[in-house]
MARTI-200821 format. One line per field, with one value per residue (C-alpha): residue number from 0; chain; x, y, z. Coordinates in steps of 0.25 Angstrom, whole numbers, m for minus. Each point is the difference from the previous one (the first is absolute). Layout:
seq c(NUM, ...)
mol c(A, ...)
x c(X, ...)
y c(Y, ...)
z c(Z, ...)
This chain:
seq c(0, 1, 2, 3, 4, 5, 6, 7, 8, 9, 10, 11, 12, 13, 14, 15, 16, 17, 18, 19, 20, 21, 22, 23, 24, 25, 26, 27, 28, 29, 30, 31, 32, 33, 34, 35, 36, 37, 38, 39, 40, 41, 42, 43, 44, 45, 46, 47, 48, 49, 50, 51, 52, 53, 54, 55, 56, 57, 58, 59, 60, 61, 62, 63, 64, 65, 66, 67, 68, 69, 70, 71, 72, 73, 74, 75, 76, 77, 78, 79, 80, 81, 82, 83, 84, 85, 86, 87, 88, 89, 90, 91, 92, 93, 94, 95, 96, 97, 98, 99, 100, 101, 102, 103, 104, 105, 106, 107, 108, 109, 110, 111, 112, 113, 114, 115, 116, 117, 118, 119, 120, 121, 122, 123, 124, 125, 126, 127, 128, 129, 130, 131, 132, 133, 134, 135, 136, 137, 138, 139, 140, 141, 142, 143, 144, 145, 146, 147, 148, 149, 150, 151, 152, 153, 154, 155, 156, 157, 158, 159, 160, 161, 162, 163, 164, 165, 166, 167, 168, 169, 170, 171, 172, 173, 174, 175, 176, 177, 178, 179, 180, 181, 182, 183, 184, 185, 186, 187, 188, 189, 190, 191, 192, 193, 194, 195, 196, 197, 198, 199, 200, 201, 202, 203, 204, 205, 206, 207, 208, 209, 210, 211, 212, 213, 214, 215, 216, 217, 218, 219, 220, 221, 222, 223, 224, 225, 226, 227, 228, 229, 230, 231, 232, 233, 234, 235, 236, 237, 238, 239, 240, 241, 242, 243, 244, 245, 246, 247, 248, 249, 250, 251, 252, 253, 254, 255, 256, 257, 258, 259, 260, 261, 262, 263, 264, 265, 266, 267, 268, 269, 270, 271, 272, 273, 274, 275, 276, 277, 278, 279, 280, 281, 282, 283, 284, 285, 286, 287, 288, 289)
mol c(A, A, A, A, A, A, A, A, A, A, A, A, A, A, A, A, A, A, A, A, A, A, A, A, A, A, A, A, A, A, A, A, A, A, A, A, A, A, A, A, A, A, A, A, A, A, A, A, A, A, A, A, A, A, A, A, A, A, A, A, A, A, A, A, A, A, A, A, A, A, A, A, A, A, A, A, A, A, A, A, A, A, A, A, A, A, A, A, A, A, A, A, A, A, A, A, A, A, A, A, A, A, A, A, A, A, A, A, A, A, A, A, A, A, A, A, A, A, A, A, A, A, A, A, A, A, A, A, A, A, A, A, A, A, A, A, A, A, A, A, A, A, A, A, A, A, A, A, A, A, A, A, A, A, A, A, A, A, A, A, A, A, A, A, A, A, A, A, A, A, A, A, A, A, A, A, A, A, A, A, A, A, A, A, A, A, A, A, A, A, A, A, A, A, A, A, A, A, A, A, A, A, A, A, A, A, A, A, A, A, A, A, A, A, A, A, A, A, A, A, A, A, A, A, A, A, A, A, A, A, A, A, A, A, A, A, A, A, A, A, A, A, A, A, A, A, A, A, A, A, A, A, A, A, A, A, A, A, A, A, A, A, A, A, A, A, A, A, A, A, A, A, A, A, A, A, A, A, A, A, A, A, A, A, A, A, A, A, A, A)
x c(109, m9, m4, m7, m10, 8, m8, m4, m2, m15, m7, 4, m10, 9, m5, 8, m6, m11, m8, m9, m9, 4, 10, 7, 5, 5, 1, 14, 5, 16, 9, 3, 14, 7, 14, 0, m10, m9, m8, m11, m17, m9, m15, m10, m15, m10, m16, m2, 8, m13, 1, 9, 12, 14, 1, 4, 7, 13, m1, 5, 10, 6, 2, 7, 10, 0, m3, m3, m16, m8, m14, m5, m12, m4, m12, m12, m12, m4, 12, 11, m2, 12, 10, m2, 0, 14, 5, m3, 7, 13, 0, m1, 12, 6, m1, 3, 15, 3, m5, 6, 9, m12, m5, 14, m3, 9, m3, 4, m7, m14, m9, m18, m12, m14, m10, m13, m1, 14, 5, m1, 4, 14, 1, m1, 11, 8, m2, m1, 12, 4, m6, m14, m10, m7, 2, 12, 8, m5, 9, 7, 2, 8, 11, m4, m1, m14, 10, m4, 9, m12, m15, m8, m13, m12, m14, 2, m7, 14, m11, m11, m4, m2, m7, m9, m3, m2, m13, m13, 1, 13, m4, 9, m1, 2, 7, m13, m6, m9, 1, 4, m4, 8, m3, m7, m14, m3, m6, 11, 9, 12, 1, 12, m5, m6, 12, 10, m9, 1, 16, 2, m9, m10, 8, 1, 7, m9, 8, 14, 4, m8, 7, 13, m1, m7, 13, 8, m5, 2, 13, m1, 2, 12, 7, 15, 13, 8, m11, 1, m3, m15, m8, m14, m11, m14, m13, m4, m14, 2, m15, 3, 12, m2, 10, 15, 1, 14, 4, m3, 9, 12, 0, 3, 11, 6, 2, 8, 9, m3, m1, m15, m6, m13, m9, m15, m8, m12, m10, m6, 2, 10, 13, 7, 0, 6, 9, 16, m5, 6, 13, m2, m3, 12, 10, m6, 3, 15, 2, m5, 6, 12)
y c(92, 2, m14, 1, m11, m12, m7, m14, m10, m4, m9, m13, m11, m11, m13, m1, m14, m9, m9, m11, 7, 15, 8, 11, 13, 12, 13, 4, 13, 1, 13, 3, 4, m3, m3, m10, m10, 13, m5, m5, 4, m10, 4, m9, 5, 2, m3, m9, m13, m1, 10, 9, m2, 4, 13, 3, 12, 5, 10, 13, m2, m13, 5, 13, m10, m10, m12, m12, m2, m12, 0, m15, m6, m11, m10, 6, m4, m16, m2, 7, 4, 0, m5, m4, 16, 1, m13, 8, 11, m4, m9, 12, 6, m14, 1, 14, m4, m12, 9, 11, 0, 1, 11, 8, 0, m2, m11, 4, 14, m5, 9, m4, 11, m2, 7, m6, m16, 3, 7, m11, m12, 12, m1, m15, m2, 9, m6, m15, m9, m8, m14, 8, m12, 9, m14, 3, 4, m6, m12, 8, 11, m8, 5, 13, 12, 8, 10, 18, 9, 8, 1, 12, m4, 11, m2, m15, m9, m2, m10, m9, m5, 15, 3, m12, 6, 15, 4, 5, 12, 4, 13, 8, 12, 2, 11, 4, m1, m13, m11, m14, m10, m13, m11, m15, 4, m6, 13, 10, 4, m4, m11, m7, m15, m4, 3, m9, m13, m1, 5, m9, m13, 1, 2, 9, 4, m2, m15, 0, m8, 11, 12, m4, m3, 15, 3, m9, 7, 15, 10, 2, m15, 1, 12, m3, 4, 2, 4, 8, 15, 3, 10, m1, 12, 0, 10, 7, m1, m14, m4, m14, m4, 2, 11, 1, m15, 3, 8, m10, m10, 11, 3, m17, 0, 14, m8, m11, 10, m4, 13, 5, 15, m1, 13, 5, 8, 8, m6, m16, m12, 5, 4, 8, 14, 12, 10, m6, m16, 2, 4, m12, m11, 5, m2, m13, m4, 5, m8, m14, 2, 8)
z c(m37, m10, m9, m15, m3, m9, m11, 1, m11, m2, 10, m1, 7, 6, 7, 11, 6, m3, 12, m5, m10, 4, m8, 7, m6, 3, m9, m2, m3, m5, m2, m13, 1, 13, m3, 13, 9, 6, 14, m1, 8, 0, 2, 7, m4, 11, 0, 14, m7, m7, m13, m7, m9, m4, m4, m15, 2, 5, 12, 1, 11, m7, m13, 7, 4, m13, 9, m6, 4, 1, 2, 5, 1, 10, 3, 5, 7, m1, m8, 11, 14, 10, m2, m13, m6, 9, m6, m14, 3, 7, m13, m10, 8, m2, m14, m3, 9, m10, m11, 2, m12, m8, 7, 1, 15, 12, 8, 12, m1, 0, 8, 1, 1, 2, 7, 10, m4, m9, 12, 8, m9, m3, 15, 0, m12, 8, 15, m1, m1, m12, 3, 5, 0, m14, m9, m4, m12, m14, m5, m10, 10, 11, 7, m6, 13, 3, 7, m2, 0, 7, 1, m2, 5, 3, 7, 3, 8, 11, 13, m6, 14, 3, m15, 4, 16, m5, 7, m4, 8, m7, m9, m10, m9, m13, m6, m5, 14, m4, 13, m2, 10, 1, 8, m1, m3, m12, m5, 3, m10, m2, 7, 0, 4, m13, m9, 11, 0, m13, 1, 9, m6, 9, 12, 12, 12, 9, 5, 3, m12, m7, 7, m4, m14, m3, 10, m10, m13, 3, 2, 16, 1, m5, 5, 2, 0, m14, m7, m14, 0, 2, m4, 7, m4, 6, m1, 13, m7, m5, 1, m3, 10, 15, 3, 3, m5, m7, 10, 10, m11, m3, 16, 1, m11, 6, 12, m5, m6, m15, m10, m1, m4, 6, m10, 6, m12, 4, m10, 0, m10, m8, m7, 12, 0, 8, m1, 0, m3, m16, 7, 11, m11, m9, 13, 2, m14, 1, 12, m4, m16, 3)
């Protein structure tokens, strides 16, 4: 099947939620002529829950399909941390759900994207279940489901106990044959404890109470039955993540007999890439909109 590109209307900035002095947005991008409520992809940006923000513009595989696409932005840094950031984005899919008149969307055809610190807050918004200890919906969004239709989520951190216990021996190559060290020295790259204490507010896993609340705040402790379709994608080169991480989560939520499509690209941190993934992402999005 072969799909032309729609046009969109110009990029509207919505605020979507406001928590004490924070106004929270999204940038929303609406077909031009769809005759009918089209699905719907929502992006969560990336940049280690610290940096970043929504995109402002459409990509190429959602305008082929003339989704309805809605690129949010959540707390970051001091003002977020977990669960705040999930709390933010299962309340912009709130919103966009009793919104989605305005937004000639269909409700019940709402699928979530992201890649690295977006992949994992898509994964969250897709795994946990709806009275997730995250805060809560905003007041005017009560009784208003976070439900997806389906999460598209690439290079995501799946294990933060594992994240937090990556040795320093633990080595990869990048595709341009540079080595990355990871580990809890405080002088090697990328290490991955800094950015969690300040994730998690200063706390760690190295107590039980500890343990189970990174457990509590990343996908594989949530893996269960009836989840929404998956699509999980990883770099075999990921200098950031220790490796097979989401294949260790899809390998969990294959088990349980839930729908997930587990993806390897041969390059790092990054979109995924390989020979048949456009084909494997265009199925996956027939599945979870059909």
């Amino acid at each position: 099947m072969i799909l032309t590109p729609v046009d969109y209307r110009p990029m509207e900035v919505v605020t979507y939620g406001q928590v004490g002095i924070k106004t929270l947005r999204l940038n929303a991008f609406v077909p031009v002529k769809a005759e009918r409520p089209v699905p719907a992809m929502v992006e969560i940006h990336g940049g280690w829950f610290e940096g970043g923000g929504p995109s402002e513009s459409v990509p190429g595989f959602v305008a082929q399909r003339g989704l309805g696409y809605f690129a949010i932005a959540y707390r970051l840094g001091g003002e977020g941390g977990l669960p705040e950031c999930i709390r933010d984005c299962r309340n912009a899919i709130r919103f966009l759900r009793k919104n989605a008149a305005r937004f000639n969307i269909d409700p019940d055809r709402i699928a979530v994207m992201g890649g690295s610190a977006g992949g994992h807050l898509s994964l969250m918004a897709g795994v946990v279940p709806e009275r997730f200890d995250d805060g809560g919906p905003l007041p005017e969004l009560q009784g208003v489901s976070a439900k997806v239709c389906g999460v598209f989520s690439y290079i995501p951190p799946t294990d933060f106990v594992r994240f937090w216990k990556q040795g320093p021996d633990d080595v990869v190559t990048a595709p341009d044959g540079t080595k990355t060290f990871r580990g809890p020295l405080p002088n090697v790259e990328n290490d991955a404890r800094p950015h969690l204490r300040a994730l998690f507010h200063g706390a760690t896993p190295d107590t039980k109470a500890g343990a189970a609340l990174y457990d509590r705040m990343c996908p594989i402790g949530h893996v269960r039955k009836g989840l929404p379709p998956l699509l999980v994608c990883e770099g075999a080169r990921d200098p950031i993540l220790p490796g097979t991480m989401a294949k260790d989560f899809a390998d969990r939520v294959k088990r349980t007999g839930s729908d997930v499509t587990y993806w390897l690209s041969d390059n790092g941190h990054e979109w995924p890439a390989g020979e048949g993934f456009d084909a494997l992402l265009n199925g996956f999005l027939d599945r979870i909109y059909r």
